[in-house]
Structures are given as structure tokens and as C-alpha cells.
C-alpha positions in Angstrom: 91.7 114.6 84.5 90.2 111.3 83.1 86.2 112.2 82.0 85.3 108.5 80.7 81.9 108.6 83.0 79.7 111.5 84.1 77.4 113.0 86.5 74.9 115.1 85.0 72.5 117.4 86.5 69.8 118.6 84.0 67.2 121.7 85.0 64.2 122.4 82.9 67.1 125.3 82.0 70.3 125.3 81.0 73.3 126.0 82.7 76.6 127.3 81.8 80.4 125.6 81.8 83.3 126.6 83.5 86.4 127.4 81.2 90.0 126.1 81.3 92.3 128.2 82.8 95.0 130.2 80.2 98.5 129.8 80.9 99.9 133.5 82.0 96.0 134.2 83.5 97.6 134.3 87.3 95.9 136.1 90.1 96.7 137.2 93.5 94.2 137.2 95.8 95.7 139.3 98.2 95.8 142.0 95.5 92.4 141.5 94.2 90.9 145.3 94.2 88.5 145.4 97.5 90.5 142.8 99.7 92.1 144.4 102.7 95.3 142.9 103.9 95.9 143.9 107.6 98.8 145.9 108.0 98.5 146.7 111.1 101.2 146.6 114.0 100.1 143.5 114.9 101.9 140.2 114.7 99.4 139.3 112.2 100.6 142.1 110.4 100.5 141.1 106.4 99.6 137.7 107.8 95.7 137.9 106.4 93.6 139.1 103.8 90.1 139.7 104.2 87.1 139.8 101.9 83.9 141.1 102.9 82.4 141.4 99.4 80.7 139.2 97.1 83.0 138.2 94.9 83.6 135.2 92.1 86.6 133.1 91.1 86.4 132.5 87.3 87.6 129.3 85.5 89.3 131.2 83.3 92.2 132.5 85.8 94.5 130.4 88.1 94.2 131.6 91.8 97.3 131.9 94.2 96.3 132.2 97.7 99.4 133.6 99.6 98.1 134.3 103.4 95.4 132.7 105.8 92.2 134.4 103.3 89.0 134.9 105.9 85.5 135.8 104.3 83.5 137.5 106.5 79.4 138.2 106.5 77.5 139.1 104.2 80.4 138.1 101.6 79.9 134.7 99.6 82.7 133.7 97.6 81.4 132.0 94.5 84.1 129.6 92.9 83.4 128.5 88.8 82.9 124.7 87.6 87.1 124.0 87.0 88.9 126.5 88.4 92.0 126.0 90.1 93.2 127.7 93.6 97.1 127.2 94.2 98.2 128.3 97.8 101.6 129.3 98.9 103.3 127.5 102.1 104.3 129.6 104.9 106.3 132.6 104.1 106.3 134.7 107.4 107.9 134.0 110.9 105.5 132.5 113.5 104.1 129.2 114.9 102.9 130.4 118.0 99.0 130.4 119.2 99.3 134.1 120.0 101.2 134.3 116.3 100.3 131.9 114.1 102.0 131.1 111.1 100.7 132.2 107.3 100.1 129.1 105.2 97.9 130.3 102.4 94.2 129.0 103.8 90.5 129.7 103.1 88.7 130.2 105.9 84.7 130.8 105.4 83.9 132.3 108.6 80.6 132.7 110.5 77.8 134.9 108.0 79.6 134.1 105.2 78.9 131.8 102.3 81.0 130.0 100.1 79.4 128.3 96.7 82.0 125.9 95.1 79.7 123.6 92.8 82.2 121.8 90.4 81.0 119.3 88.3 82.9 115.9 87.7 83.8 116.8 84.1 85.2 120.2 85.9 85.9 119.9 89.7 87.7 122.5 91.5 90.7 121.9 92.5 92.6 123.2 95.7 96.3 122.4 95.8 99.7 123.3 96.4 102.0 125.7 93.6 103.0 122.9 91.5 100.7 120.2 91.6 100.4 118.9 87.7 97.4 117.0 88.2 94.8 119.5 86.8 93.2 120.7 83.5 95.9 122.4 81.9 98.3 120.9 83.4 102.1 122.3 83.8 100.6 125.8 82.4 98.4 126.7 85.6 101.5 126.8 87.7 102.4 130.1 89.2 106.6 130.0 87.0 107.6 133.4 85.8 108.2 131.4 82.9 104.6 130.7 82.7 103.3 134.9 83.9 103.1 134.4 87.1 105.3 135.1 90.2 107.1 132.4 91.2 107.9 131.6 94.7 107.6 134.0 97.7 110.7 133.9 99.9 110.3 134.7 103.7 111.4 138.0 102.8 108.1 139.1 100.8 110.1 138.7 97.3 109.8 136.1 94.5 112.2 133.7 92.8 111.2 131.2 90.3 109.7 128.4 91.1 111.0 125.2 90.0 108.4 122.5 89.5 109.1 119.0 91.3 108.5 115.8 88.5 105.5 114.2 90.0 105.5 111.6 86.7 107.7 108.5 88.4 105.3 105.8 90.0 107.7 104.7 92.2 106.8 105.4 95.8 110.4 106.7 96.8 111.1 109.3 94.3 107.7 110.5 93.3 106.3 113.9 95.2 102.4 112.3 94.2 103.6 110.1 97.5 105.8 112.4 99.1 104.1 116.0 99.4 102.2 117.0 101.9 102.0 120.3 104.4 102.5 122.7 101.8 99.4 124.8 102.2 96.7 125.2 104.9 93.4 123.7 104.2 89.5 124.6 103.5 87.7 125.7 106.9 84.1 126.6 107.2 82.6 128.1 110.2 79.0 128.0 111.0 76.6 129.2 114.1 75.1 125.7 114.7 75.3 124.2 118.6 78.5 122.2 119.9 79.8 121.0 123.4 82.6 123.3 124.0 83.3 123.7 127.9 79.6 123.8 128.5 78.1 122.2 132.1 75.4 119.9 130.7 73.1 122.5 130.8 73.4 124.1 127.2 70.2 124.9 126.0 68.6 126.6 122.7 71.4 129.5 123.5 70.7 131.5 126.3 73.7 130.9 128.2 76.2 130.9 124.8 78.9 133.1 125.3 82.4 133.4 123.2 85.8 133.2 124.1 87.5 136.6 124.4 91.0 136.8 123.5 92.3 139.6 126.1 91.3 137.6 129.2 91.8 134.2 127.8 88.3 133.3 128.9 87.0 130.1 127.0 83.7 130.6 125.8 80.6 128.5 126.2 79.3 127.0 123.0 81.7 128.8 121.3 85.2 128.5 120.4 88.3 129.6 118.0 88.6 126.7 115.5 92.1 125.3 115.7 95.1 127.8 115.4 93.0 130.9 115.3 93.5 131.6 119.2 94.7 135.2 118.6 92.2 135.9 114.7 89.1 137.7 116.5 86.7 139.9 115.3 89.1 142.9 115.5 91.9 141.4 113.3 91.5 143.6 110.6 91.3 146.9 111.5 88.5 148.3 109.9 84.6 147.9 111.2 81.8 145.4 109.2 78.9 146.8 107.4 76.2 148.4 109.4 73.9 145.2 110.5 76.6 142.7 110.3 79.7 141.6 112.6 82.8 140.3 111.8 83.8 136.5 113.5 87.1 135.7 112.6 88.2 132.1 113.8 85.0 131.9 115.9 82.8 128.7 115.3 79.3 127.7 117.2 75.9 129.5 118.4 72.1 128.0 118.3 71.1 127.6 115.0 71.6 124.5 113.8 69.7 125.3 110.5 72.7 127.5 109.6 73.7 127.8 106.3 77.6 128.0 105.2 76.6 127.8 101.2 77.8 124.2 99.5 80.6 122.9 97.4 80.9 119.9 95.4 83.1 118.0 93.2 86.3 120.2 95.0 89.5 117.9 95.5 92.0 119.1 98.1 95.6 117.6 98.3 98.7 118.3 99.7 97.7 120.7 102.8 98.1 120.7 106.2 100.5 123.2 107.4 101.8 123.4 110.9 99.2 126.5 111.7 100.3 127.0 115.4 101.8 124.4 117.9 99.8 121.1 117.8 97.1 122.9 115.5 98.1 121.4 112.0 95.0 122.3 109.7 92.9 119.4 108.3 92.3 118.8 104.6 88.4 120.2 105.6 87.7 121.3 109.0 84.2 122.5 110.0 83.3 124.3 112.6 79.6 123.8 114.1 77.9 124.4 110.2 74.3 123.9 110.3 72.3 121.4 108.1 71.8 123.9 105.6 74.8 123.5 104.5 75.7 121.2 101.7 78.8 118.9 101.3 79.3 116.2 98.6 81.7 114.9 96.3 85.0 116.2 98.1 88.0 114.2 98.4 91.6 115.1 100.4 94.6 113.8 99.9 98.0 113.6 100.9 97.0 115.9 103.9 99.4 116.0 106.7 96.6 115.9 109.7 93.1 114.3 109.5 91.3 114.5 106.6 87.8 115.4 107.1 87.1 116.9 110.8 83.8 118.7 111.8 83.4 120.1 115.4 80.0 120.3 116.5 77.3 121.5 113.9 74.6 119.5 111.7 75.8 119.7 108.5 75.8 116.4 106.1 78.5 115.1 104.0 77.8 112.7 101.4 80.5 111.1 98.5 83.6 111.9 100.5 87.0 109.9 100.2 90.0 110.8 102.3 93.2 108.9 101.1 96.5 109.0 103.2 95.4 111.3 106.0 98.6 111.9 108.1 96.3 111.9 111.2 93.0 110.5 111.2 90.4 109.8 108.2 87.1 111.1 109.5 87.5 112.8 113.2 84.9 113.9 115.0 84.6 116.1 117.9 82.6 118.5 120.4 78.9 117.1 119.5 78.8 116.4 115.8 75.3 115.0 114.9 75.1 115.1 111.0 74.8 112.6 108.8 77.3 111.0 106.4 76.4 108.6 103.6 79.7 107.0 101.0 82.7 107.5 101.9 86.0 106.3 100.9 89.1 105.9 103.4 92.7 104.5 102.5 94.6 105.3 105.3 98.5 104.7 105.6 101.4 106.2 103.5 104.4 104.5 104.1 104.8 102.4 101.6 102.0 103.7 99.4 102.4 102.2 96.1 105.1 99.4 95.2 107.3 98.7 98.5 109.7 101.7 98.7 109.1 104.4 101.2 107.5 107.3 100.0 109.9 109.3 102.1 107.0 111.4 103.7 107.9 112.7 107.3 107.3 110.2 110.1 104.6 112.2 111.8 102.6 112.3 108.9 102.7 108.6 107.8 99.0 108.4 108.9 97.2 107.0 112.1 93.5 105.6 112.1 90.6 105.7 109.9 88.3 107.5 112.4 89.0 109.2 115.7 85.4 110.0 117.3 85.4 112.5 120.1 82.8 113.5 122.4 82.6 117.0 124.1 85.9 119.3 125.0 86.6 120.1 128.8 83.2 118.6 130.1 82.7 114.8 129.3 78.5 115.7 130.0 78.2 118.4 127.5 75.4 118.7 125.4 75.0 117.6 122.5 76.5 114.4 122.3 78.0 113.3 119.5 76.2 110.9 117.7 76.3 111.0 113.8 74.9 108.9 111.8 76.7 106.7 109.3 75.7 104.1 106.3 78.0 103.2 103.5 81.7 103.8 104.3 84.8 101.7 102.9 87.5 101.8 105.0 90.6 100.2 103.8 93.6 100.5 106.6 97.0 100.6 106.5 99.0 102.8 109.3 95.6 102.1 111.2 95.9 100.6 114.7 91.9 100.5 115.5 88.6 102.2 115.3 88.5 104.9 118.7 85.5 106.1 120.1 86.1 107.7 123.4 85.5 112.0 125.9 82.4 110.0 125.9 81.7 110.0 122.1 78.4 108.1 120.3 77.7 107.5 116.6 75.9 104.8 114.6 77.2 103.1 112.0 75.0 101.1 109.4 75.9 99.3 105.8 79.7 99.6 106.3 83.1 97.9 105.8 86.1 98.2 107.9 88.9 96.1 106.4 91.9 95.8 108.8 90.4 96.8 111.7 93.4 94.9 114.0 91.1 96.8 117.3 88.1 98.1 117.9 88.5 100.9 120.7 86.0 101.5 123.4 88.4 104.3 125.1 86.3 105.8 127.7 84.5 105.5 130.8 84.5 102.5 133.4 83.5 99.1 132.1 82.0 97.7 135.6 79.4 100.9 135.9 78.4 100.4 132.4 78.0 96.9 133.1 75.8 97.2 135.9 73.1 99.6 133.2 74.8 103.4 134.9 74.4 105.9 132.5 78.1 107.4 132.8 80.5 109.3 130.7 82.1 107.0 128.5 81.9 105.5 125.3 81.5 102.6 126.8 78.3 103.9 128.6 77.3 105.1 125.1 77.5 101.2 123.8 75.7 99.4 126.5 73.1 101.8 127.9 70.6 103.6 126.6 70.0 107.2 128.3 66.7 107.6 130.0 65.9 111.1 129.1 67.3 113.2 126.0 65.7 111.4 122.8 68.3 110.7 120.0 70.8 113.6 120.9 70.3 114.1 124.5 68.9 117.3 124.2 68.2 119.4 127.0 64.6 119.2 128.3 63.6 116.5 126.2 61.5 113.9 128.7 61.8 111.0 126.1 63.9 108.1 126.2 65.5 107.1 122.9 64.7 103.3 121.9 68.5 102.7 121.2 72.1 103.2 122.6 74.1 106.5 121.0 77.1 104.0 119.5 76.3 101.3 118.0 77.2 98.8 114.6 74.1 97.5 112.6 74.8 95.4 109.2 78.6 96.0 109.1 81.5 93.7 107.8 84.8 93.9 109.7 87.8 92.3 107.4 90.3 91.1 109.5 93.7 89.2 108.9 93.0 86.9 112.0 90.8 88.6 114.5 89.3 91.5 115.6 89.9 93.0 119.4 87.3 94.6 121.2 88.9 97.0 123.7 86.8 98.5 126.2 88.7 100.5 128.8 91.6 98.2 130.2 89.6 95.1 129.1 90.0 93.3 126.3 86.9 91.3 124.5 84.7 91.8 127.6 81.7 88.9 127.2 79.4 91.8 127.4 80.9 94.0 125.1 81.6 91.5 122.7 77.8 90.2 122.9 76.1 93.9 122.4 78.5 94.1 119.4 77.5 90.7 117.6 74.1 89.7 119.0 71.3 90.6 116.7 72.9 93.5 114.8 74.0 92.2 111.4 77.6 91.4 112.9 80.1 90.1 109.9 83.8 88.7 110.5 85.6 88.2 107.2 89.0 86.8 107.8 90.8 87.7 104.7 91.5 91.6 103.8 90.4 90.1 100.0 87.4 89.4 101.1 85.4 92.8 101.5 86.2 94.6 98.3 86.8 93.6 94.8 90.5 94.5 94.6 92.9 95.8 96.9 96.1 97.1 95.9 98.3 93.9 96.8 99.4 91.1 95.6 98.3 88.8 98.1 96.9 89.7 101.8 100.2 89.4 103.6 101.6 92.1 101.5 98.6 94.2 102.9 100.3 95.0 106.3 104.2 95.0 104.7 104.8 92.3 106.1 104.4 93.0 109.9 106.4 96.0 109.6 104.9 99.2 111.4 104.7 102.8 111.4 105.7 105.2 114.1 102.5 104.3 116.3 103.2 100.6 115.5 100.5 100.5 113.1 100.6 98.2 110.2 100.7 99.9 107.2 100.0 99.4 103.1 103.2 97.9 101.2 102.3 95.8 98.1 105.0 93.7 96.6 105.0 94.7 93.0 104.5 97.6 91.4 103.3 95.7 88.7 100.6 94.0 90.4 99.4 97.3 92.4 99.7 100.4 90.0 96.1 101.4 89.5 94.0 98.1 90.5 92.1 99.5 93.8 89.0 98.9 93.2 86.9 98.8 96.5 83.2 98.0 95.3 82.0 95.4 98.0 83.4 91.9 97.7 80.8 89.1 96.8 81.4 87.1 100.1 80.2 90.8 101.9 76.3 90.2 103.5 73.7 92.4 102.9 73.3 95.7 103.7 69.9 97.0 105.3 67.7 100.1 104.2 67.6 103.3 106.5 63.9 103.3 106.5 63.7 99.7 107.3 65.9 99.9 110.3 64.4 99.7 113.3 63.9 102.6 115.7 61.0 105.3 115.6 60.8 107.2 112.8 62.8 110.4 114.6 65.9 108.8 114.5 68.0 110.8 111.4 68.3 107.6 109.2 64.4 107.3 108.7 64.6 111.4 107.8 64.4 110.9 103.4 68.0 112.4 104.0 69.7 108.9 103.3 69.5 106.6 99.7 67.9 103.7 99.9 70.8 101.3 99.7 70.6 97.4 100.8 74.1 97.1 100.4 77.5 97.2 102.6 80.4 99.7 101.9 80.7 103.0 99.7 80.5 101.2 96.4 78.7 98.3 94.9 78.1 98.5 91.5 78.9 102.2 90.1 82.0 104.4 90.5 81.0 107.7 92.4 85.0 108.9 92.0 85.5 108.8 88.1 86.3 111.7 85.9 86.9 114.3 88.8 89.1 112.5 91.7 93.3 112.5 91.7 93.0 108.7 92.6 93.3 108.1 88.8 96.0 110.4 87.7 98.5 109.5 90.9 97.8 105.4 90.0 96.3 104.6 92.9 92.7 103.5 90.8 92.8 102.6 86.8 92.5 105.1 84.8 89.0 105.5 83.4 87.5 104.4 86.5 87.1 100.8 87.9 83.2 100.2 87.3 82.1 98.5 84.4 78.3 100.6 84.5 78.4 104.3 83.6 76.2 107.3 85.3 73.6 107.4 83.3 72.8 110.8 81.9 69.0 111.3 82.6 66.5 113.0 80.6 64.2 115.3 82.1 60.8 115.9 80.2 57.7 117.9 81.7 54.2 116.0 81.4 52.1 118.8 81.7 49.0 116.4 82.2 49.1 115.8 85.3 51.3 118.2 86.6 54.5 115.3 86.5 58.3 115.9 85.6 59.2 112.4 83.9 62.8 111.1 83.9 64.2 108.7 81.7 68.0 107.2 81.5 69.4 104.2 80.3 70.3 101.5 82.6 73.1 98.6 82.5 71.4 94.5 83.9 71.1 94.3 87.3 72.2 97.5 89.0 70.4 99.6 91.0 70.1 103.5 90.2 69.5 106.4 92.6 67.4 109.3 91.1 68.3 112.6 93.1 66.5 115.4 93.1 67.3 119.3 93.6 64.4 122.1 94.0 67.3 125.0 95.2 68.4 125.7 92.2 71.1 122.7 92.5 72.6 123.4 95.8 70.7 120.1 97.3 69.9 117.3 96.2 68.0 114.5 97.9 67.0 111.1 97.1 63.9 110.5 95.4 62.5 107.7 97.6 58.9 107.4 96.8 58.0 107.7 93.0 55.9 105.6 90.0 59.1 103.8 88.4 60.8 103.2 91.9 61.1 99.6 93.8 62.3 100.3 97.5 63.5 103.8 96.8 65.7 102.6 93.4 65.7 101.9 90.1 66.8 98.4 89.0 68.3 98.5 86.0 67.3 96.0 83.2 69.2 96.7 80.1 66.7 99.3 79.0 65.3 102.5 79.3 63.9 103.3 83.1 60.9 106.0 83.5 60.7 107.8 86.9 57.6 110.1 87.5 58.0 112.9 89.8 54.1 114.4 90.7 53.6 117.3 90.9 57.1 118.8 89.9 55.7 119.6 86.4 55.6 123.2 86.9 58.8 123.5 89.0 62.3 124.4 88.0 63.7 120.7 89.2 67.2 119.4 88.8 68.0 115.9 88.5 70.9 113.6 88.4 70.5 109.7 89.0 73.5 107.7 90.5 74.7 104.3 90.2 74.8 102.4 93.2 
């Protein structure tokens, strides 16, 4: 991994470093003293392992996840700074909803906690047996050359394991390209609220009920995340701890404060494994987590379905980047409501990198950058989803529009969609929205705004919200020639079309160039390979020279992009989420402007796809915190580069959250702007607390 710039976080203590991992130092997790594997009679006999036990994953070792893992309450699986989880494909016969197959997966279930804070000099890594680009290197792989087992065979024993040469940078003949659907994925499970089968009618809980297995009854604010149909509560044979229950694949409840424990700085590449028919798992899928729980810095790649996918809940995600999802980028369903601030999509892997095809299966060759779904079975449910979005880049390839549709919201602020050929307006019918009817469509959600409900349509909230649930405020679309607005059957309805550009910030670029600082073409006909389509007749990334493409993405926001607007001088009343402190102060379009929020810790630089060492020319500074006990003030300094603007962050959790610093002596509108010297930021009345800090580049 390339470490040329850093984040830092500092405490007024010091924190220990995660090791690299020992060639030889291989360990099972299904043989870890204390995890059960069920045995049972079952079909899921030797399928899953179960820990329900504290327990902690060191840097030092190399961990092989062979079978669908499930950590159940009170357990919280703590995973080191640099440590690197391998998972095994599927070994045993299945593929059924009733019998699943047994990719090796993670699944943090409802209770349960996981805390996987990497740092970007040592992310963790979650990836397939014989991915090489990790610390270490060819050593962590699981070769009974190297100490470990090799490869499990579908009858339970091990042969070696021959590593595939991931080094050629030619598209065809390179797995970095190639590889995907080798593993499961990362799934969290929370008890937050989502809009599964309910009536409209869902309210703080008292009519939540789960889905029971034995009578196939669906459950009301609750569900079985995807593929788990048959993985209940009584999976495993054995009985929880007095006071606490076991969930299995069960997701949702009423607390949306929930807390699912955090990870950060974890890259996830190469999953997706068929898990049960039409239930391929996502690189991270989260089930109804509550806002308690914190997400940043987490990229997939190479999955084989979407990339990032929550299902109802609260939670946040901030400094995300999905590349080459072989679904969808960011897809939404069943009420999401959190927020989401910087994130990176390249969508489309066909013909990736330098014209050849990268061989990857058809179905996986990628779809669009964001699928937004409303609620399942019951276009009325409550809550609606309506998340809230500043700062996303999303560069398309294999990317036939932008859906929102079952009735789906969502705002989106400060962004850039380049390629955006449609924008899709699925749902609901176009005259009744016309005519001001609050229906059950997206387009209902994009021209009216609800009467009662306030931002999320809550049940027995009286107040009208000042604004529509989807809407686009100060974002760029890139388009080759135009963009489509599809709305139902219609296409670029004079209403539609109006709500989208009038007063809102509304930006056409024609020109893919345009909206970032360096795509990976040549020129912007090479962008969509020359007309050529995918399997969905999508247009898809194909640059004409290698020479001219290996490692030059560099999507900071193009000059010719307009301004961006800040969330707390948007307009709206100050209930709305973006006016919460949650979001950074930006005034800027897209994910990046100045700094690099992927360097050191993302694959993007090792598989060529960004230049090594990063593509932004102003490091993270590395702050210095200093208590000014007059006063009672913690005082942070840091160097700064001309010109670019600085976001000081702030954790008081011991580092599991950090939020921007908005208001502070140093600060002009919520940032630092950089001069060429030293920048002082006084934090009152944090003298006497234990405060981490880090400040980011914008």
C-alpha cells in the first residue's frame, strides 16, 4: 500500500499501531477456541460459525473466514489497525433460500458490535485467498507453502492453493479486472425502523412484529436481510446468555439510535457470492443500523452486486467510494433516512482499463450508479426514504441513468453526475402528480410536497415539511449531448423538467471532461467505447490507450464545475438533517476539490486505476493538539498549503465519531483556508477533555 499522505488522529493520549501480519501466522476462524460451528442435522449443518464472545482479530495473524461467520449480542468483534481477513468461496452444496450456500461472510447481527478502526497508513483489508494487494503482500496468502491450508475442496479437504498473477495491467489477462464473487460480503444488522410490508401505519413499534420462518409469515418492520430466509434465531443449536437473544439474519425494530459499533479505513474487494437465488451479497449491506453507528472511509471493489446497500435504518456513511459494482453503486431501499457526505462511484467494468475486455461475467459487468428504492410490498409505508446527500462524484460507465422509483425520496446537494445519459423518475402517474395529488410515486415525491409528516413522513407528525422528499439542489450533470428526464412513460415532461432546473443550482456540462480534473480516457468519445454497450445496453468505460489511462483518474471537481452551497445555508428550517452539524461545511460540487481523501489506504492505487502516491498536490496535514489550560481551550495547529480549505474534525468517544468542527476562533464558514502557514483552531472548553482530532483537506 502507497502511504505518501496521511490522516492522523491525535488524543491528548497516545494510541497504539497495528502490526504486519507474519507469513505462516494463519488462522481459522471456524476453529478459534469458543466459536460454535453448527453441526446439527440441519441443511445448515457445518454451513455457519457463530461467535457470541468478545473477541479481537490481531494484526499480527492473517484471518481465513471459511463459512457465513454470524456475531451475535452481547459479542463485539474488535478488528486491529492492518489486519487482513481472507474468505474462502463457497465450498458446500446449496443455493436455495431454504439452503443457502456457504461463501465465507461476516455478518454483525442485531446486539452485536463490530469495531474495525483502521487507519490510512493501516486499513483493514477484507478480500478474497489470493488477493496480493496488501501489507505483506504474497506472504498473507493462505499456500501450504506459506503455513497455511490451502484451498478447501467441496469435500471439506485442502489442496494447495495456486495464486493467480494479478501484476499485468492489461484489462484482459489481469484478475485485478477480472475477479469478482469469490467471497460473501460485510453485513451489519441493526434494530433501527424500516418499511417492510407495513400498512402506513408503523409507529414508534407497537405493531413490529418478525417474520417467522415455520409459517412463512413476513414480518412487519422486520425482515431476514437478503439470503438469510432460513438463518433464525435457532440456527445454532445452543441457547444465548441469560438477558440476551440471538437474531440471526433478522434486521429492523424502533430504535433508530441503535448502535452497530464503527469501522473505518476497511477496503473490501472481490465479494459477492451468489448467497441464494437472486440474493447475491453486496460489498456492504446494512440492515436498519441506527445513527449510532459509524461508517467512514470504506471502499468496495470488484463486487459482483451493488456496492454499498443499506435497508432501512439511520446510520451515516461518510468517505465512501464504490468502483465497478456489478449491480448498482449506492442502492437504497425500505426507508433509508441517513446521511451520506463524499463519495466516490466508477461504475462499469467491461473494458476497465486499456480497451480489452476484462473477461468478467456478463451479469456482473455493472448497471447504474444509484438504484433508490422506496418501501417493500406497500408503496405507503412508513418511513420514506429520503436520505440526504452532498458531495458525491459519480463517474459512469455501464450506467444507463439515475432511478428513483416503489415511491422512493432523497435529496441530493453539491454533487456531480458525469454521464448521466437519463435521469429516471420510475414511479407513480405523471398526470396526478401534475395536478398537486400526493400519490405513491417518485414522481409524487419530486413535485409535491406532503401535507402532514415533516421531513420523513412520520406517523403522527401534524407538520408539513417546507420542501419535496426528492429533489437536486447545486448539482452538475456531465453529459455527452443531453440529459433525459424520464418520468413514468414521459419523456422531458415541461413540468418535470422545470422543478428540476428552476431555481435549484441546475448545471448541464456537455463534455464528460468537464466535471473532473482527469478522467481515464484519452478523449470523451473513448469514454463510452465508442457506442458499444453492455448487457443492459448501457455505455460503458473503454479508454484507447493504455498509455494514456493507466493511473491518471483523478476526479477532483473540474474548473468549469459551479459552486457548491453550504448545508447550513441551504434553505429549509433548521430540522431538516443537512442543517444538523452532522455535514462539513463545503461550498463546493463533487467528493473532491482540493485534497485526496483515498491516498495511502485505497486499492485504486495499486490496481492503476489512480497514480500511485495519490493524485492531490496538498497533503493531510498532521495537526497538533495542545491544551491551553487558561481558559479551559484545546488549541490545534497544522500546516496548510495556499488556498485550500481544511476541515478540523473532532471526536469526544474515544475516536469512534468524529464530527465537524463548525463553529470555532480560527474558522471562516465552518473551514480553515489555508495560506501557506501555520492555522490555529481553538476549541473552548475542551481543555479538560480527552479530544481527538484529525483535520481534512477539502
Amino acid at each position: 500500500m502507497n502511504k505518501t499522505f496521511k490522516i492522523v488522529s491525535l488524543a491528548l493520549a497516545l494510541a497504539g499501531l497495528g502490526h504486519t501480519a507474519q507469513a505462516g501466522k494463519f488462522v481459522y476462524v471456524s476453529e478459534i477456541p469458543g466459536n460454535i460451528v453448527n453441526n446439527s442435522s440441519s441443511v445448515l449443518a457445518g454451513k455457519i460459525c457463530l461467535i457470541n464472545q468478545d473477541q479481537r482479530w490481531t494484526a499480527d495473524k492473517v484471518y481465513v473466514v471459511d463459512k457465513m461467520v454470524f456475531v451475535e449480542e452481547p459479542a463485539v468483534l474488535t478488528i486491529e489497525p492492518g489486519t487482513i481477513v481472507r474468505f474462502e468461496a463457497n465450498t458446500v452444496s446449496g443455493g436455495t433460500s431454504t439452503d443457502p450456500n456457504d461463501p465465507g461472510a461476516l455478518f454483525i447481527c442485531r446486539g452485536a458490535k463490530i469495531v474495525a478502526q483502521g487507519t490510512a497508513d493501516a486499513p483493514i483489508v477484507m478480500t478474497n485467498l489470493d488477493d496480493p494487494f496488501v501489507a505483506g503482500g504474497a506472504t498473507t496468502i493462505p499456500t501450504i507453502a506459506n503455513g497455511g491450508k490451502g484451498k478447501e475442496q467441496a469435500s471439506g479437504t485442502y489442496q494447495e492453493l495456486s495464486p493467480r498473477d494479478y501484476t499485468s495491467s492489461a484489462s484482459a489477462s489481469t484478475p485485478r479486472f477480472q475477479v469478482d464473487q469469490e467471497w460473501g460480503g460485510l453485513v451489519m444488522l441493526g434494530k433501527a425502523k424500516l418499511a417492510f410490508n407495513t400498512t402506513g401505519t408503523l409507529d414508534n413499534g407497537s405493531n413490529i412484529s418478525p417474520p417467522v420462518i415455520a409459517t412463512s409469515t413476513k414480518g412487519v418492520g422486520a425482515n431476514f436481510i437478503e439470503g438469510t430466509a432460513a438463518i433464525d434465531s435457532s440456527i445454532y443449536g445452543i441457547s444465548p446468555r441469560a438477558g440476551y437473544t440471538f437474531s440471526g439474519g433478522l434486521y429492523g425494530g424502533a430504535n433508530d439510535n441503535d448502535n452497530s459499533g464503527s469501522i473505518r479505513f476497511v477496503s473490501l474487494r472481490f465479494g459477492g457470492f451468489l448467497f441464494a437465488p437472486n440474493n447475491e451479497l453486496n460489498g456492504l449491506t446494512t440492515g436498519a443500523l441506527g445513527r449510532n453507528t459509524s461508517i467512514e472511509f470504506v471502499e468496495i471493489y470488484n463486487n459482483a452486486d451493488d456496492d454499498f446497500e443499506p435497508f432501512g435504518g439511520r446510520n451515516h456513511f461518510r468517505y465512501i467510494v464504490g468502483t465497478a459494482g456489478g449491480d448498482d453503486g449506492f442502492d437504497i431501499d425500505e426507508g433509508y433516512n441517513g446521511n451520506v457526505q463524499f463519495m466516490l462511484q466508477l461504475q462499469g467494468n467491461v473494458y476497465f482499463q486499456d480497451g480489452t475486455t476484462t473477461g468478467r461475467a456478463v451479469a456482473n459487468e455493472g448497471d447504474i450508479l444509484g438504484e433508490w428504492d422506496g418501501p417493500d410490498f406497500v408503496l405507503n409505508g412508513k418511513p420514506y426514504s429520503v436520505p440526504t446527500v452532498f458531495n458525491y462524484t459519480g463517474i459512469g460507465g455501464g450506467f444507463d441513468g439515475i432511478d428513483r422509483k416503489e415511491n422512493s425520496g432523497g435529496k441530493v446537494f453539491n454533487s456531480i453526475y458525469v454521464n448521466p445519459s437519463d435521469l429516471n423518475l420510475v414511479d407513480g402517474d405523471l398526470a396526478t402528480a401534475e395536478a398537486g395529488t400526493d400519490g405513491t410515486g417518485s414522481i409524487h415525491r419530486f413535485l409535491n410536497i406532503r401535507a402532514t409528516g415533516g421531513e420523513f413522513n412520520n406517523v403522527g407528525d401534524s407538520t408539513r415539511p417546507t420542501e419535496e422528499d426528492l429533489l437536486f439542489r447545486s448539482t452538475t450533470f456531465a453529459v455527452r449531448s443531453s440529459l433525459r428526464v424520464i418520468s413514468g412513460s414521459a419523456t422531458n415532461n415541461a413540468t418535470v423538467v422545470s422543478k428540476l432546473t428552476n431555481n435549484t443550482q441546475y448545471q448541464l456540462l456537455v463534455g464528460l471532461t468537464n466535471a473532473v480534473r482527469t478522467l481515464p480516457v484519452t478523449t470523451v468519445n473513448t469514454l463510452l467505447n465508442g457506442g458499444r454497450t453492455n448487457n443492459s445496453g448501457s455505455p460503458v468505460i473503454t479508454p484507447a490507450s493504455i498509455n494514456n489511462y493507466f493511473g491518471s483518474l483523478d476526479p477532483r471537481t473540474g474548473a468549469l464545475v459551479d459552486a457548491g452551497v453550504r448545508p447550513s445555508q441551504t434553505a429549509g428550517g433548521d430540522g431538516y438533517a443537512r442543517k444538523s452539524g452532522w455535514f462539513v461545511e463545503t461550498d463546493f460540487r463533487g467528493a473532491f476539490k482540493d485534497g485526496n481523501w483515498l491516498s495511502g489506504w485505497s486499492v485504486l492505487e495499486d490496481v492503476g486505476v489512480a497514480p500511485q502516491g495519490g493524485f492531490a498536490t496538498a497533503a493531510f496535514p498532521v495537526p497538533t493538539v495542545s491544551r491551553v489550560v487558561t481558559g479551559n481551550i484545546a488549541r490545534v495547529t497544522f500546516p496548510t498549503a495556499n488556498g485550500v480549505k481544511y476541515s478540523v474534525q473532532a471526536s469526544e468517544d474515544g475516536g469512534k465519531t468524529y464530527l465537524p468542527v463548525n463553529s470555532a476562533t480560527g474558522l471562516t464558514a465552518g473551514v480553515v483556508v489555508g495560506n501557506g502557514s501555520s492555522a490555529t483552531v481553538d476549541l473552548a472548553g475542551k481543555g479538560s477533555t480527552q479530544i481527538f482530532v484529525r483535520v481534512m483537506a477539502l
